[in-house]
C-alpha positions, 0 to 999 in steps of 0.5 A: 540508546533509549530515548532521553525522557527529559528531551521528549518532554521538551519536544513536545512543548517546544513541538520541534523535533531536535533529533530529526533536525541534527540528523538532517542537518549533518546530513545536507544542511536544512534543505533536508527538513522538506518533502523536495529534500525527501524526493532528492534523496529518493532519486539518489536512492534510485540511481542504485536500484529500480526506479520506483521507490515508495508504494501505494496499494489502493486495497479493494476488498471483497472483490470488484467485478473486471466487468464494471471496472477494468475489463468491460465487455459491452454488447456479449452476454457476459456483460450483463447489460454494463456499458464501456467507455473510451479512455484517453488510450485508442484501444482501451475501454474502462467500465462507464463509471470509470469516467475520471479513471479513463482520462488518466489512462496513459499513466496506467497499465491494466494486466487483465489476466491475472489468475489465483488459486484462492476463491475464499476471501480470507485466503484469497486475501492473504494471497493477494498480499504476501504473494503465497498461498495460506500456510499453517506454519509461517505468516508471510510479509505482505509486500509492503513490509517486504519494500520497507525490509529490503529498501534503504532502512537507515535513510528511512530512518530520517522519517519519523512516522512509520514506513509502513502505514494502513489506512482504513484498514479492515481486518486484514492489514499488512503484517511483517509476518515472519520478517517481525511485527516491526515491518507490521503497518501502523493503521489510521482511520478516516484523516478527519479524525485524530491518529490513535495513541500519539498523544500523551494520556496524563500530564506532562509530569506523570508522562515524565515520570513513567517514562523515567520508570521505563528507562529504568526498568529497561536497564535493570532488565538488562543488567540482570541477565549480564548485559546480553548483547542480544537483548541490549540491542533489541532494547537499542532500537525498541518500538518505544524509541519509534513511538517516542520520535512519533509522539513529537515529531511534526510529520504527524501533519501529513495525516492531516488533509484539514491542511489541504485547500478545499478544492483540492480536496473536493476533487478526490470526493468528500467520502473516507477513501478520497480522503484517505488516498490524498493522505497518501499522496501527502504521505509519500511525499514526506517519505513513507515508503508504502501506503495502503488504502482500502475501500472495502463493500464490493462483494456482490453477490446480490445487485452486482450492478447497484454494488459495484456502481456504488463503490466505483462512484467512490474510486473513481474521483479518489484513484485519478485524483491521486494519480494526477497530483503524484505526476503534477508534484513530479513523484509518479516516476517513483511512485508506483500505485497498484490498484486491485483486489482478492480476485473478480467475479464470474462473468455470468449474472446469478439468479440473484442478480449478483455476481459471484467470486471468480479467480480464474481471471480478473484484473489488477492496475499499475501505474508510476514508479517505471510502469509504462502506461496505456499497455494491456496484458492479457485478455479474457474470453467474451464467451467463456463456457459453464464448466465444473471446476470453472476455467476461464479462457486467457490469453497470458495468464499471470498468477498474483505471484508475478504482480509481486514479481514485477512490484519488486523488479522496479524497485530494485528489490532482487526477489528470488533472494532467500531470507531466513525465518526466525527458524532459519527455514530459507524462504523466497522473497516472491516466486513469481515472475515480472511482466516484462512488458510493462517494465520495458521501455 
């Protein structure tokens, strides 16, 4: 049914949300309008899946060097003079400008053999996020909008704002491919500025008045091809009826970190991506089921240690502040926070300075939502050797496939199921495998 107009006037004047407080009220009574109602009913959702529950991808576009990240090699030629340092794990290095990182260490697991067969950055990107390769005749889902797809959709309803959110994205935010531009991300910049598009253009009356029209439109609309049940079902439940609860819902507040203490702000770092990630934080917890957050500029072809320093002073702080305030508001056992890019880059320093793309073994972060913390997978050679095609050394090797793999797993989602494209051409969720040991107790 569409969304009364009269009724969207009143919420936004009254700026209470009627229809979200029914549901939750018949629900489990008014305990259900705040973010502990959203976590308990998370839980009980876990009780019949995996453990996690919501996602957050902390996108690092362009490509950050395993060297000065996740995979340091301090004192081998590879290294190219970056340093290491100890993390709160015996045996686990981080780059040195992981300093906050490396104190979080026992909540976060690190696979540094990962491998993709992509080293363009478009390509490599689409990868990394759908878990299959580009292909000219089907756009697959990225992962986010699988989550939301397989996942409790009617609970998710009782969320007014979208599910599936991009902040800061770039060029590339997750898209619902085949699956439908429903389970596309709802994109927002920096949390200081205003969300796009969620306030009414005109005034309340001619707001009135073209929200009537629309309404009428759509009737006619469906009543002129004989009340098709296919086409009134789409009408049911339209993108506009979603924009409409968003328009007037108080949720909208998550995206506003203005709300936050200044101390705690300060700690994810006063620049976009902090920002942004303690919007995550505040989204999750009012039920939004994924969150991705890029930090974009590490590609470092030229000065890769001036490059890389530069955007990990900006992680840092961002990515262990996060981590630490999900454990304090008890949401990182069902929180699963993956931190990566496209691939990393060569393990030798270019004439330039630089360090180039390299896909043959890089590292990518998990933590929370059942991942068991401080492990290791995989390890890089020290001394790989200048070959043509490039090869790299690993012991363990895992394809970006069964980073997907093991997202999935956790969260219960059964990944090898077979879902038709609007086409009815049968595709796999994910072919890649979990990494068992980071989900084994």
């Amino acid at each position: 049914m569409m969304v009364n107009p009269t009724d969207f006037i009143q919420k936004q004047q009254t700026h209470f949300h009627r229809r979200s407080l029914l549901k939750m009220a018949g629900l489990s009574g008014l305990s259900w309008l705040t973010p502990l109602a959203t976590r308990l009913a998370r839980s009980a959702e876990a009780d019949q899946r995996g453990k996690a529950k919501s996602l957050i991808v902390l996108w690092l576009e362009g490509a950050p060097s395993q060297l000065e990240t996740f995979d340091p090699h301090e004192g081998t030629m590879i290294a190219g003079g970056s340093k290491a340092r100890k993390t709160s794990v015996n045996g686990i290095s981080l780059g040195d400008g992981m300093q906050q990182v490396a104190e979080q260490m026992e909540h976060i697991s690190l696979i540094r053999s990962v491998t993709s067969k992509e080293g363009d950055h478009e390509r490599a990107i689409y990868n990394a996020k759908t878990g299959f390769r580009p292909d000219p005749t089907l756009i697959h889902p990225s992962i986010g909008s699988v989550i939301c797809h397989q996942m409790n959709q009617e609970q998710d309803r009782l969320v007014d704002i979208p599910r599936h959110i991009s902040i800061l994205p770039s060029k590339t935010p997750g898209r619902g491919g085949y699956l439908g531009d429903q389970f596309d991300a709802f994109k927002v910049f920096d949390p200081v500025q205003p969300i796009p598009d969620v306030a009414a253009r005109v005034e309340t009356k001619r707001q009135l008045s073209r929200l009537e029209k629309l309404k009428f439109a759509d009737q006619q609309f469906l009543k002129n091809r004989g009340n098709n049940s296919i086409i009134g079902e789409s009408l049911k439940s339209s993108n506009l009826d979603a924009a409409i609860r968003l328009m007037s819902s108080d949720q909208l507040n998550a995206f506003d970190v203005s709300q936050v203490s200044e101390s705690e702000r300060a700690q994810f770092g006063d620049t976009p991506f902090g920002r942004s990630c303690l919007a995550a934080l505040r989204l999750i917890e009012t039920g939004v089921r994924c969150v991705e957050v890029t930090l974009t500029g590490w590609d470092s072809h030229v000065n890769n240690h001036e490059t890389q320093a530069g955007r990990i002073n900006i992680l840092d702080p961002a990515y262990a502040s996060l981590i630490k305030e999900l454990k304090k508001r008890d949401l990182l056992d069902s929180t699963m926070v993956v931190c990566g890019g496209e691939f990393g880059r060569t393990p030798w320093i270019n004439p330039l300075g630089g360090r180039d793309h390299w896909p043959h073994g890089f590292s990518i972060a998990l933590a929370g939502g059942g991942i068991q913390g401080g492990r290791v997978i995989g390890e890089t050679d020290p001394n790989p050797q200048r070959e043509s095609p490039p090869k790299a050394s690993l012991k363990q090797p895992h394809p970006i496939e069964d980073v997907h793999a093991t997202v999935f797993s956790a969260m219960g989602i059964e990944f090898e199921t077979e879902l038709d494209t609007p086409i009815g051409r049968p595709m796999k969720i994910c072919e890649g495998k979990p990494v068992q040991a980071l989900l084994d107790v």
